[in-house]
N, C-alpha and C positions, 0 to 999 in steps of 0.2 A: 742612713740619710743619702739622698742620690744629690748629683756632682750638679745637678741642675739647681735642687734647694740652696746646696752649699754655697753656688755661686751666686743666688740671690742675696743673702749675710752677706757676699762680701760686693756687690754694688750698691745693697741698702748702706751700708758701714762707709763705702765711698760716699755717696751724696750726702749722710749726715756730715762728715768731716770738712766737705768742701765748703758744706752751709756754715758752719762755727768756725772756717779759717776766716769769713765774713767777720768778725769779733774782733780775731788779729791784727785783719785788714782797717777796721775802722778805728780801733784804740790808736795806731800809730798815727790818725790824723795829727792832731792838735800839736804833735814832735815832729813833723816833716821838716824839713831842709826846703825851702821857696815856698810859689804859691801852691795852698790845697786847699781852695775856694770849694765846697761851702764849709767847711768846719771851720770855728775858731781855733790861732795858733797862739800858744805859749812862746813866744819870740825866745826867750831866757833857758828852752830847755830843748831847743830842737837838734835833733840828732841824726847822721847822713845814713848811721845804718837803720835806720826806722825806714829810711828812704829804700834803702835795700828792700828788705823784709817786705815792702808793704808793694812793692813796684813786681816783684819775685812773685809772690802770691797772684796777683792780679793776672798773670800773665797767663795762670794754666785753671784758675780755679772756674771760670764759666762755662770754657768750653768743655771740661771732664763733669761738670753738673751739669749743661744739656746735652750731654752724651746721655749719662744716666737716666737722665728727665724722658727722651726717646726710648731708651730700651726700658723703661715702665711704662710710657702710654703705651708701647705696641705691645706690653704682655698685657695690658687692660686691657687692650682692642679684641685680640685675637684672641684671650682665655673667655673674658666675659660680650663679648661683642661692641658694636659701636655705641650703642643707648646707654650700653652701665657706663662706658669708658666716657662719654660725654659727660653725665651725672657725677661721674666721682670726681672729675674735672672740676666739674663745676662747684662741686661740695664742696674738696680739699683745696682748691686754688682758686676760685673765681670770689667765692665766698670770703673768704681772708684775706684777699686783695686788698677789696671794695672795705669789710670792717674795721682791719689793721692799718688801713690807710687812712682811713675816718679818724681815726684813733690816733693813731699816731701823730699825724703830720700837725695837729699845733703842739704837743707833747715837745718835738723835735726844734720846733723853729721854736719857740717860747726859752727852751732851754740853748738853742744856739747862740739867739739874743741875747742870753743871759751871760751867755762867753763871751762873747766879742766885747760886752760893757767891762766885763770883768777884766779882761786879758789888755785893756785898751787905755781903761781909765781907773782898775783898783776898787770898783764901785759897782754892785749889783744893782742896775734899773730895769723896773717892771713899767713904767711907764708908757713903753712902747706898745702895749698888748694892745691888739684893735681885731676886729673882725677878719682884716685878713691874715692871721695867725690861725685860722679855725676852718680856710677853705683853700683845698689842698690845687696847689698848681703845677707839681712834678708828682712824678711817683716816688720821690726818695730813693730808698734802700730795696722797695717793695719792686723796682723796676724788671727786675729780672722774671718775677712774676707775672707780671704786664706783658712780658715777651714771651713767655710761655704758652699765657693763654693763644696771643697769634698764634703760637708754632701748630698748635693741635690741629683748629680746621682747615691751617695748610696742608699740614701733613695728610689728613683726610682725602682733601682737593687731590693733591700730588695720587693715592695711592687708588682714587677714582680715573684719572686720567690714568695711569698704566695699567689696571685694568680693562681700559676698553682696550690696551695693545700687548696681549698676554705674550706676545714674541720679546718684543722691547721689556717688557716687568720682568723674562726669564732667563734676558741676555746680563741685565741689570744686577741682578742677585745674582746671578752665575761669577760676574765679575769682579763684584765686591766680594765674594766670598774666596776667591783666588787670592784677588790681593788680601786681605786681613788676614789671612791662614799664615801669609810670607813677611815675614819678621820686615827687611828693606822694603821692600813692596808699601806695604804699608807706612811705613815711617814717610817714603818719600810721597805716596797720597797726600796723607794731614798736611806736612810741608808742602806741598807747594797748593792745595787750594785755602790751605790757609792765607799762604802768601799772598796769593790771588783777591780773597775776601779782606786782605790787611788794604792792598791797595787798594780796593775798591771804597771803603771807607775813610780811605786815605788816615791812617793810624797807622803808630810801631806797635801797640796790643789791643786788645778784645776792646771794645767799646764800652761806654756808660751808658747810655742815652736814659734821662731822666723825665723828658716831654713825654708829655698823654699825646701828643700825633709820634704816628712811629714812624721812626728814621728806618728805611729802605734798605739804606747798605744796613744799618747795625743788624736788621733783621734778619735780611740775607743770611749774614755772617751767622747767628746765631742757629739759622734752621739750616744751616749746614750743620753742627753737631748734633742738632736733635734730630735731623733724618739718618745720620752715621747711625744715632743710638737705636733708631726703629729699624735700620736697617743690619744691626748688630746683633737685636730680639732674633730675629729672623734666620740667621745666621750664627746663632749660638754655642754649635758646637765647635765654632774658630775661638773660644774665647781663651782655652787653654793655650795658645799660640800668645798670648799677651805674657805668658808666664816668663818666658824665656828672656834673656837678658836684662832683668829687670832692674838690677843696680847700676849696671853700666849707662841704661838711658837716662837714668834720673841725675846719676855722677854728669855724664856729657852734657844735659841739659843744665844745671846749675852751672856749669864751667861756664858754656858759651852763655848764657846769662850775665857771670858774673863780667866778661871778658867784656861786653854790651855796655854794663852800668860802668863801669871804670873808664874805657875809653869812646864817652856817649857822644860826646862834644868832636872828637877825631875820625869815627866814622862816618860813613856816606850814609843816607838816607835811606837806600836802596840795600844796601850790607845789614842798615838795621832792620829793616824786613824781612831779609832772609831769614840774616838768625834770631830771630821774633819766632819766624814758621816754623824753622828747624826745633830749638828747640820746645817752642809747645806740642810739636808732636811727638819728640822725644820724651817729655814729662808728660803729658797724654798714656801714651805706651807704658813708659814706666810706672804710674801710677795704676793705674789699669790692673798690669800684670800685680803691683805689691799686695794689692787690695785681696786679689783672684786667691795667692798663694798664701796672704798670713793671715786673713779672714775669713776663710773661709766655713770653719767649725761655728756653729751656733754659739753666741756667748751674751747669757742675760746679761751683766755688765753692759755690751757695747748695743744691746736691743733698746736699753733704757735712754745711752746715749743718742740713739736715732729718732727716736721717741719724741725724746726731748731737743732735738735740734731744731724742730721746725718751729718751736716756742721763742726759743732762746735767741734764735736769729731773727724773727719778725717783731723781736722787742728790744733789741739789747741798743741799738742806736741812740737813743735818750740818755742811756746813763754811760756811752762810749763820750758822749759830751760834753755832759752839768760833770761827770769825777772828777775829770780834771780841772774843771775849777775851785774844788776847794782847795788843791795841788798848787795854787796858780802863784804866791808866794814862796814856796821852797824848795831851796838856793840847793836840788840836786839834778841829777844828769835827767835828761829827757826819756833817757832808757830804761830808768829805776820806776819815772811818772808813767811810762808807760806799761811796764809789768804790773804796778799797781791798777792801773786803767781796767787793763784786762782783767783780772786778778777778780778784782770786786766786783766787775759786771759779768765776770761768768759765775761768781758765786750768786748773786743776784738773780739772775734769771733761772739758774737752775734750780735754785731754793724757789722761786716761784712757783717754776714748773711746777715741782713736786706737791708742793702744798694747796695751790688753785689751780690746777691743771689736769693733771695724772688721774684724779679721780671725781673729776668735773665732767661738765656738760663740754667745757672748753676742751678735754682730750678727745671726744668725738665728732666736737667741731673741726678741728685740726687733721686728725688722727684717724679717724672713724672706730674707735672704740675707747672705754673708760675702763680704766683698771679698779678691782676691788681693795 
């Protein structure tokens, strides 16, 4: 098997896990510590380290999915050309947008209302269900897709303008590739134009934006990783340079995190954006390189798992909601209710996967192929 396939496993293997820490991310709603406007909270079970976990995540999982997101549009661009790479675009992502968002979003608000009554007054009301439960006014969970689709005929636009100035396209990839080859070099890139992109959106991590008009800075921000990742394709054979130090950046990046959420309230505003940018480049790098080195071997197991991430996450929001209210009387830790949370909506979805998906019409919708 050549080191090229190999490294494909292991950034397919990356984006699935990034998509299903999305599971992680959304089961801790309902047990946060303050406000976490839109989900319903369980006032009686919330817990500060959900607040951890769920704030930790957040901080590195979009920009390492549109890293990856980039260095598979540009192997679609450049292996099959512009026309399939639009097409498959528009297959796998534009398509599942517009259906899962149809779908979903009164599923989601139906069942959110159905928490908030619960968690509020003890008492399930359906009362409330009206027409506008049925017509979708954010993108939800789906947003990230939303942004994606921009990123592509940016990225197009972008790689048509430095084409007309092949000096500038060759000084460009000459220089990114210097720096990503160099261990500091690199870390201190992501760091500081992340920095750069934090205060630009004026945030301490990666944005949400849930509006159908798109926000400028968040996009910004985000087709900065997705041009890294086109611009990674390109430069592929720097990836084994990610391998190196790879425990230490992901140990230094959790440290200065944790050092972050404990003294949130005492540091400067400015200090938290630094170390926002340092370490998401630091868990960037480190993630990167873990994926490169201990994924690299083909494994059906974790194929199934990639498989089935892009199901599992375009659906799992609904029941990251309504579980916890049958939870919503007992008198245990917020910790327990949210192990349980996850527990049953990953078993749920994947059991779906497999039974109406995997060997449906719906695995080629998704997927672009059904399994026998």
């Amino acid at each position: 098997m050549s080191s090229s396939t190999e490294r494909l496993h292991s950034l397919d293997a990356l984006r699935a896990i990034m998509m299903l820490l999305g599971l992680v991310l959304h089961s801790t709603e309902t047990y946060l510590v303050g406000n976490n406007f839109p989900f319903a909270k369980d006032e009686n079970s919330t817990h500060i380290a959900l607040n951890y976990l769920e704030h930790f995540i957040h901080m590195f999982r979009m920009p390492v999915f549109f890293i990856v997101a980039g260095f598979f549009a540009a192997m679609l661009f450049y292996v099959r050309g512009s026309s399939k790479m639009i097409l498959n675009r528009a297959r796998r992502i534009v398509l599942p947008f517009i259906v899962f968002l149809l779908i979903l979003y009164p599923l989601s608000m139906i069942s959110l209302q159905v928490a908030k009554t619960e968690f509020a007054t003890g008492l399930i009301d359906l009362s409330f269900i009206s027409v506008n439960e049925f017509i979708p006014d954010s993108t939800l969970h789906l947003w990230f897709l939303y942004y994606l689709i921009l990123c592509i005929p940016l990225a197009l636009g972008v790689r048509l303008l430095l084409k007309a100035v092949p000096v500038f396209k060759r000084g460009i990839f000459s220089a990114f590739t210097k720096m990503v080859s160099s261990e500091l070099p690199r870390i201190f890139f992501v760091a500081l134009f992340s920095f750069i992109l934090l205060v630009l959106i004026w945030e301490l991590s990666p944005p949400t934006p849930l509006s159908f008009t798109p926000n400028i800075a968040s996009l910004t921000f985000y087709f900065f990783f997705f041009g890294f990742g086109w611009l990674l394709y390109l430069g592929r054979g720097t990836l084994k340079s990610f391998e190196k130090n790879t425990w230490p950046y992901i140990i230094i990046g959790i440290a200065i995190f944790t050092v972050q959420f404990i003294f949130y309230d005492q540091i400067d505003d400015i200090l938290k954006g630094v170390m926002s940018a340092i370490l998401m480049s630091l868990l960037i790098s480190g993630l990167f390189g873990f994926f490169l080195r201990y994924s690299s071997e083909y494994s059906q197991r974790m194929r199934y798992v990639s498989d089935a991430s892009y199901w599992v996450y375009l659906v799992h929001i609904p029941f990251t909601i309504i579980i916890p209210v049958f939870m919503a009387g007992w008198d245990i830790s917020g910790i327990i209710k949210f192990m349980i949370t996850l527990t049953a909506t990953t078993i749920i979805c994947f059991s779906s996967y497999h039974l109406f998906v995997r060997r449906t019409f719906l695995g080629v919708f998704l997927n672009g192929r059904r399994y026998p």
